[in-house]
C-alpha positions, -999 to 999 in steps of 0.1 A, spaced: 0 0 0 31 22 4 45 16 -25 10 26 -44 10 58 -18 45 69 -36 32 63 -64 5 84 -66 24 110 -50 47 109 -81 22 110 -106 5 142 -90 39 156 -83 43 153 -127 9 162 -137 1 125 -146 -37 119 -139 -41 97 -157 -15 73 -145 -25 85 -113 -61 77 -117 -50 37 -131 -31 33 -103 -59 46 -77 -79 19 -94 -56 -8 -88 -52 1 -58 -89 2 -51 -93 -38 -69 -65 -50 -46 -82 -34 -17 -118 -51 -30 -100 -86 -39 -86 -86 -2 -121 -80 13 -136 -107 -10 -103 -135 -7 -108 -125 37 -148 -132 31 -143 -162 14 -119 -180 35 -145 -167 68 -173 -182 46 -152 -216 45 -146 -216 81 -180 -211 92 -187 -236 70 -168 -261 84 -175 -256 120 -212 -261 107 -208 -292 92 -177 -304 119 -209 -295 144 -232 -317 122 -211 -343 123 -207 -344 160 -243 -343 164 -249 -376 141 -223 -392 160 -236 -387 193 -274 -397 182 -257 -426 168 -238 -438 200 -275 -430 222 -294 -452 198 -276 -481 190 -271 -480 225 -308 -480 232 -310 -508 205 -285 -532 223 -309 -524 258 -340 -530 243 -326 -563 225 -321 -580 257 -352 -568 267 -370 -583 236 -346 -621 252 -361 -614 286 -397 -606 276 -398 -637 251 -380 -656 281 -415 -651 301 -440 -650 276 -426 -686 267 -430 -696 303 -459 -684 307 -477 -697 277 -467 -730 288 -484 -724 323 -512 -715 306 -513 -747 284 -513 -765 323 -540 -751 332 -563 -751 308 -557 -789 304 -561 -796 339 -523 -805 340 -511 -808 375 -485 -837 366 -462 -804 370 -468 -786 400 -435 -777 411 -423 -767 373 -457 -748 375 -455 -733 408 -419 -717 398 -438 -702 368 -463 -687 389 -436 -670 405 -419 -658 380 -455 -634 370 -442 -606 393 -406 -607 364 -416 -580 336 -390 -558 313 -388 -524 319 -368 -499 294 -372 -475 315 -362 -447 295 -372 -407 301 -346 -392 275 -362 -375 248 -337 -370 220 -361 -354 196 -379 -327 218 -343 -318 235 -328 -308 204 -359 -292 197 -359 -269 226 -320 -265 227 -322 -254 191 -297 -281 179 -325 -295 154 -321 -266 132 -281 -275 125 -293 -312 112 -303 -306 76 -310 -344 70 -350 -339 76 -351 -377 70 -331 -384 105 -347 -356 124 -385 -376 115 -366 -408 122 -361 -394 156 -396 -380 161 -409 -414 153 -383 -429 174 -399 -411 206 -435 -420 198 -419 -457 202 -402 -449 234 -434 -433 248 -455 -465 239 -430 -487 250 -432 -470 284 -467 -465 284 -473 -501 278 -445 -513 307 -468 -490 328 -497 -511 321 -477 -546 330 -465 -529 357 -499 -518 368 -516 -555 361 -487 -571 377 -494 -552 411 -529 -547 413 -537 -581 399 -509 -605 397 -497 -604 433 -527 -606 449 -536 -639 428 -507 -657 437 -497 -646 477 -525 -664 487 -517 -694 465 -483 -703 465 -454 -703 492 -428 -678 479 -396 -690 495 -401 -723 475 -427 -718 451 -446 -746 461 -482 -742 453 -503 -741 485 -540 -735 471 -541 -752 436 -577 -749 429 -568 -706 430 -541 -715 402 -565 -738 383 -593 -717 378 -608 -697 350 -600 -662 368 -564 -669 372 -563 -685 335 -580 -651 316 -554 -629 342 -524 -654 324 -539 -648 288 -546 -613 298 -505 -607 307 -499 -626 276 -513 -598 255 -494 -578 272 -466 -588 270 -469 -596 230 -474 -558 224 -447 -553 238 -423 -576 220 -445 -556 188 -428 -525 197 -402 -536 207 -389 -545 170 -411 -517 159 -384 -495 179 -355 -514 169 -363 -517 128 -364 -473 135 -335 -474 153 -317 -495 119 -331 -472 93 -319 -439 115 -284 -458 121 -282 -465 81 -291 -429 74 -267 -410 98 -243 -434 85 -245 -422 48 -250 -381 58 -212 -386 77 -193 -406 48 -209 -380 26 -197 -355 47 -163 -368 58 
C-alpha cells in the first residue's frame, strides 16, 4: 500500500492523472480482492464448523441409539423368556395338567418378572428446545427421531400397564396361593381356575405388544443408524 502511496504522489507531483487515476484503481481492486479472498476463506470456516458441528451431532445420536437398540434387545430375550414360560403355564392349566406342580409353581412365580426400558430421555424434543435440530439438515433423520420417541413413549406406556396389572392383579392372585420361599403351590384350585387362567392370557397380550414395539423401535432405530451413516461418509 506504500508503494502505491508513492506512487500516486509521483504521478500528482508530474501532472500524470491519468497514470494516477490507473493506479488509484488498482489500488482500489486490490483493496476489494482482499475484502472478498478474507470473506471467502471466513465463509469456508464457518462452513466447516457447521458441518464439523453436524457431524458431532450424528455421531452422538448414533452412539445413544444403537445403544438403546443393544438395551431393548435384551429386553426383547427377557420378555420372550417369560411369555414362553408363561404360555406353557397357561397350556397346564387349561388342560387340567397338574403332573407339574412344582415346574408350575416356579412359573407362577416368575409373574411378578416383567421388562422395563425404563427410559425418560427424549432426543427429539431436547434438540428441539436446545435449538440443535435446526443445525441437522437431513429432515429424514430428524423424522426418524420423532418417530423414534412415539416408540419410546408406547414402549413406556405399555411397561406401565404390566406394571400396573402385575401389582394390582398378579400379586394378589398368587400370595395367597403359592409359598414364595419355595414356590410350592399351597391353594391349587386358585391357580387352576378360569380367573387366574384369563389374568395369564390377559398378561400374555401384554406382554406380546410389547415384543411388537419392541422390534417396531428397533427396525427405527436400523433405518436412523443406516441414514446417519451415509450423511457422515458424505460428509467426511
Amino acid at each position: 500500500m506504500k508503494l502505491f502511496r508513492k506512487i500516486r504522489i509521483d504521478q500528482i507531483n508530474k501532472g500524470q492523472l491519468k497514470k494516477y487515476l490507473l493506479y488509484a484503481i488498482g489500488e482500489i481492486l486490490l483493496v476489494m480482492i482482499g475484502i472478498s479472498l478474507a470473506l471467502q476463506v471466513n465463509n469456508w470456516n464457518e462452513a466447516r464448523i457447521r458441518k464439523n458441528t453436524e457431524i458431532g451431532h450424528y455421531m452422538n445420536i448414533r452412539d445413544q441409539i444403537v445403544d438403546d437398540k443393544k438395551l431393548i434387545s435384551n429386553l426383547i430375550d427377557y420378555n420372550n423368556g417369560y411369555m414362553q414360560q408363561f404360555k406353557f403355564a397357561s397350556g397346564l392349566i387349561e388342560a387340567n395338567d397338574r403332573s407339574q406342580m412344582d415346574t408350575l409353581g416356579l412359573i407362577v412365580r416368575n409373574l411378578t418378572n416383567y421388562s422395563d426400558f425404563d427410559r425418560h430421555g427424549n432426543i427429539y424434543e431436547t434438540m428441539v428446545n436446545s435449538g440443535e435440530v435446526k443445525l441437522l439438515r437431513n429432515h429424514k433423520i430428524v423424522d426418524g427421531l420423532r418417530i423414534l420417541e412415539e416408540k419410546y413413549l408406547y414402549i413406556n406406556r405399555m411397561e406401565n400397564i404390566h406394571y400396573d396389572a402385575m401389582m394390582t392383579y398378579v400379586v394378589s392372585s398368587i400370595t395367597p396361593s403359592i409359598r414364595f420361599s419355595d414356590a410350592n403351590i399351597v391353594k391349587p384350585e386358585n391357580i387352576f381356575s378360569v380367573e387366574f387362567q384369563n389374568l395369564l392370557f390377559s398378561l400374555l397380550q401384554i406382554m406380546a405388544e410389547k415384543d411388537k414395539v419392541y422390534h417396531d423401535a428397533l427396525n427405527v432405530i436400523d433405518n436412523i443408524t443406516e441414514l446417519i451413516n451415509v450423511e457422515i461418509a458424505e460428509k467426511m
